[in-house]
C-alpha positions in Angstrom: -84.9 14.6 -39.7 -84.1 18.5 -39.6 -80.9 19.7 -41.2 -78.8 22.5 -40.0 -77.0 24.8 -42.3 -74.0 25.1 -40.7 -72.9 28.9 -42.0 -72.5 31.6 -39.3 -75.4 33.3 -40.8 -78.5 30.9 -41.8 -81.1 32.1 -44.2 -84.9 31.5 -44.4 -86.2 32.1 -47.3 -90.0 33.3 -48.1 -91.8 30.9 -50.4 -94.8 31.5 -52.7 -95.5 27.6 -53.2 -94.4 24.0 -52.5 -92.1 24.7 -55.6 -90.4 27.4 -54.2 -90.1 25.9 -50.7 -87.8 23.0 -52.2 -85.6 25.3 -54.0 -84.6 26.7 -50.9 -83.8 23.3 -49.6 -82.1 22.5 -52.3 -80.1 26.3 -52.3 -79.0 25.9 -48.5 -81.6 27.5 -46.5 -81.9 26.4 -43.0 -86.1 27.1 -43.0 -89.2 28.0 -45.1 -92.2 30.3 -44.3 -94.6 29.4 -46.5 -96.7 31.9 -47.9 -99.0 32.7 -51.3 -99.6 36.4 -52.3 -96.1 37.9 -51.9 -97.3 40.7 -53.8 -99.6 41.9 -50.9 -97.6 41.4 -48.1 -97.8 37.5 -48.0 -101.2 35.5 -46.7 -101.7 32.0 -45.2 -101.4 29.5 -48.2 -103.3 26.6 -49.1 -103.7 23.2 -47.7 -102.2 21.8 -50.6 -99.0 24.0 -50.7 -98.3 22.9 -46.8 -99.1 19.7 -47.2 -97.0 18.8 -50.3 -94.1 21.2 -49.1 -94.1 19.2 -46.0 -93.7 15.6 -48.2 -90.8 17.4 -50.2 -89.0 19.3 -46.8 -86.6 18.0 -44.4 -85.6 21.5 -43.4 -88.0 23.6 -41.3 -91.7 24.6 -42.0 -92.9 27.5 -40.7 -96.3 28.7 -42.2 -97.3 32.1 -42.1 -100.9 33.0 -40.7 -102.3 36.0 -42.2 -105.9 35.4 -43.2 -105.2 38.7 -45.5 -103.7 41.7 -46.7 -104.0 45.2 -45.0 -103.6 46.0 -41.2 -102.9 43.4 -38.5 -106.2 44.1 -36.5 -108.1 41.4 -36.4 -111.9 40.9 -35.8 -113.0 38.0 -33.8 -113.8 35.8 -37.0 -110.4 36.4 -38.6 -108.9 35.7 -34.5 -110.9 32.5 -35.6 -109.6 31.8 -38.9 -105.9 32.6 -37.3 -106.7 29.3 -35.0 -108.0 27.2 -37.3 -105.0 27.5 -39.5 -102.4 26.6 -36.7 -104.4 23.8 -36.3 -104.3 22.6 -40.0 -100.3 23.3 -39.5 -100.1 20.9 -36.2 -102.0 18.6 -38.3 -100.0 18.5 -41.6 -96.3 18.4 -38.9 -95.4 21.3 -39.8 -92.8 22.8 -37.7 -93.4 26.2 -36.8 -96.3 29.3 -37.3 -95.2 33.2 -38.2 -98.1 35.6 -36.7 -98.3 38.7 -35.6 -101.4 41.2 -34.6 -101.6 44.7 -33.2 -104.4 46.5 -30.9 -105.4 50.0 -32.5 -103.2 52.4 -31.3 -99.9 50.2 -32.7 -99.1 48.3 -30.1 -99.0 44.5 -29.3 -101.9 42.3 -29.2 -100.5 40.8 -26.2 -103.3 38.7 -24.9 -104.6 37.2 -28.9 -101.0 36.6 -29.7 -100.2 35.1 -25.8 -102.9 32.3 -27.1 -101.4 32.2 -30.3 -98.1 31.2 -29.0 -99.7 28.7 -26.5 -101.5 26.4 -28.4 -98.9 26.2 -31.1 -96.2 25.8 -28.5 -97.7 22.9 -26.7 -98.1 20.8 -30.0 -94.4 22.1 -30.6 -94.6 24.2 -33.1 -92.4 27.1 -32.9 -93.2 30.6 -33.2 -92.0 33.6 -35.2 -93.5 37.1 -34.9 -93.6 38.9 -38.6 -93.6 41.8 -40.0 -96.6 43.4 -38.1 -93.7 44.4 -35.6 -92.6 47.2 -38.0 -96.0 48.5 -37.8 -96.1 49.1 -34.0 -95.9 52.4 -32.3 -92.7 51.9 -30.3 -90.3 49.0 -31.7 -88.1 48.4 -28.3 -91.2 48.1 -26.1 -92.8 45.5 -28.6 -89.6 43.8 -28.5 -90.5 43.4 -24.6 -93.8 42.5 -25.4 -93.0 39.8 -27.7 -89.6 37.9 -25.6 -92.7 38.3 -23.1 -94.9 36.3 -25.2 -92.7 33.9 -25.8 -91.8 33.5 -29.7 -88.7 32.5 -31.3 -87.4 35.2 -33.2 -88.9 38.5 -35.0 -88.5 39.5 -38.3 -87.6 42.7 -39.1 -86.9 45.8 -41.6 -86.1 48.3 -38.6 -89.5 49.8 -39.1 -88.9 51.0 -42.8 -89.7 49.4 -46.1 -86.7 47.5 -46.2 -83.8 46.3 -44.4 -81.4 48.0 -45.3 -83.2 51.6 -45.0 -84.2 50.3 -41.5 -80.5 48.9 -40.8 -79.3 51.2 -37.5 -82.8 50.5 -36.0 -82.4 46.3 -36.5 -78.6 47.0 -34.9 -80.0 48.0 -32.1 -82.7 45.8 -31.5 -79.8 43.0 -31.4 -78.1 44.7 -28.7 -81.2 45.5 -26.7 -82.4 41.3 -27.5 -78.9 40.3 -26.1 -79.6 36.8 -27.1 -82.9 36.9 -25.8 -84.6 36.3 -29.0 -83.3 35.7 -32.8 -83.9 39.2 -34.9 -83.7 38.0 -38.2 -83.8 40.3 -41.1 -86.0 40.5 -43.8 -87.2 42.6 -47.1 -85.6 43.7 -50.0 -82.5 41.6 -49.1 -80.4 39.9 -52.1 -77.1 39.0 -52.8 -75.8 42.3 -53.4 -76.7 43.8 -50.0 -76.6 41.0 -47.6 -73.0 41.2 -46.9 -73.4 45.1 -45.8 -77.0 44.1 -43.4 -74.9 41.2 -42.0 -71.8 43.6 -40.6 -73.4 46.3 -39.7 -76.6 44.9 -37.7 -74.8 41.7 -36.2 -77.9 39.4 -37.2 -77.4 35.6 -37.4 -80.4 35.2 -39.7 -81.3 36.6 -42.5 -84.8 36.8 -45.1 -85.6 36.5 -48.6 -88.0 35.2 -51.1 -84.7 34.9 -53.6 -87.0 35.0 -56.8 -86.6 34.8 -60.0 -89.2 35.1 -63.1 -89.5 32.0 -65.0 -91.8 31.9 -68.5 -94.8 29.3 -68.2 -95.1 26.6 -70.6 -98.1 28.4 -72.9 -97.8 28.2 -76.6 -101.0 30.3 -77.4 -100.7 33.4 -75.4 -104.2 35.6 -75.3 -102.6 39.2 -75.6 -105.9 40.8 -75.3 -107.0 40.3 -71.5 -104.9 40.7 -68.3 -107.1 38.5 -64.9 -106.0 41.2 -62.7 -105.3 44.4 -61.6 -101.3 45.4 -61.2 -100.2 42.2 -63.7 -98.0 42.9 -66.6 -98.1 39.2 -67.6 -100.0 36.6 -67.2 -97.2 34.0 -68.6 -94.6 34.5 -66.3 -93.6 33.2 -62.5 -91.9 34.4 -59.7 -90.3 31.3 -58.2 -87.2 30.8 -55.4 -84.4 30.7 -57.4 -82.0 27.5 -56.6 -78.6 29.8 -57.5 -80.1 33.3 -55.4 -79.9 31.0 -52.1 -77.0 29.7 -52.7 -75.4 33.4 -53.4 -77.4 35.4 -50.8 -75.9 32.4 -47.9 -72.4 32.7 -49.8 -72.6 36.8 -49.5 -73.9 36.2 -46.0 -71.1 34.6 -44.6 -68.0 36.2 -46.4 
């Protein structure tokens, strides 16, 4: 059964894994998008991660379905892949899909996300569209484009690289929505500026990973080697913290 936080202003939070995903449960979040590779924008994560975060949810799933980093033009093969993983979410009861894809010149793949939204729609999955919105040409005629479509809600930064710098634009994508569809806003929002996004834009919803680093469990730590480019250590995790959510949706709703 599906629990409603019962706050003014509800919170999904963006998990890395299964772990994280039940730390936002247990915080107060009203929904998950699922996720691996935060640190590029977020891709489609395993079958594992949905399948065990569905065993340990009763909030809502949502799965994001990104096949990779970079641009959201897709080639026919990764239009493909984008399918097949909405079908591994019906199959695993999942609750809900986050896509998004653009044509060339910035604007909406209406058509490629129109079929998106249908077949995840008649196995009842709901549908957000993600962050590819903030990389469109023209943000209030997407918005058209996507009520049009038919998804849920969008999510958000006001076209800049984080919610707060893209504040005035998200206020007035609310007004223009009028209730049409949920604008929920997301990156780079914590405890300390949620308050501030919440008053000024009139959201209802609001987006964050809410991490933490935690130290693994290694006693013999190989100093000498790093497995990939942009890490600082290998020995550490960035995991939902329990207390963040809790303080973000306190903040939230003050």
């Amino acid at each position: 059964m599906t629990t409603e936080y019962s706050h003014k202003v509800n919170l999904e939070v963006c998990a890395n894994s299964a772990q994280s995903a039940i730390a936002a449960q247990d915080g107060g979040a009203i929904r998950v998008e699922l996720c691996e590779n935060l640190a590029e924008g977020g891709t489609t994560p395993s079958a594992g991660q949905i399948l065990l975060a569905r065993k340990h949810l009763h909030i809502k799933l949502y799965v994001l379905i990104r096949p990779r980093r970079g641009d959201f033009l897709y080639n026919d093969l990764e239009y493909e892949i984008m399918q097949a993983d909405i079908r591994n979410c019906v199959e695993a009861g999942c609750d809900g899909v986050v896509i998004g894809m653009l044509k060339a010149d910035g604007s909406i793949d209406k058509e490629r996300c129109a079929e998106l939204v249908r077949f995840a729609k008649q196995w009842g999955l709901g549908v957000t569209f993600h962050r590819a919105f903030d990389m469109c040409n023209d943000h209030f005629k997407a918005l058209e484009d996507i009520i049009e479509i038919g998804c849920e809600r969008i999510l958000t930064s006001g076209g800049k690289t984080t919610a707060m710098e893209g504040a005035s634009t998200i206020a007035h994508l609310v007004e223009r929505a009028a209730g049409r569809i949920s604008i929920m806003a997301g990156s780079g929002v914590t405890e300390g500026n949620v308050a501030d996004l919440v008053h000024y834009t009139n959201i209802t919803e609001v987006h964050s990973s809410a991490r933490a680093k935690v130290q693994g469990g290694m006693q013999y730590k190989n100093d000498h080697i790093l497995m990939s480019e942009g890490m600082s250590d290998e020995f550490s995790l960035d995991l939902t913290s329990v207390e963040r959510v809790k303080k973000i949706l306190e903040e939230a709703n003050k």
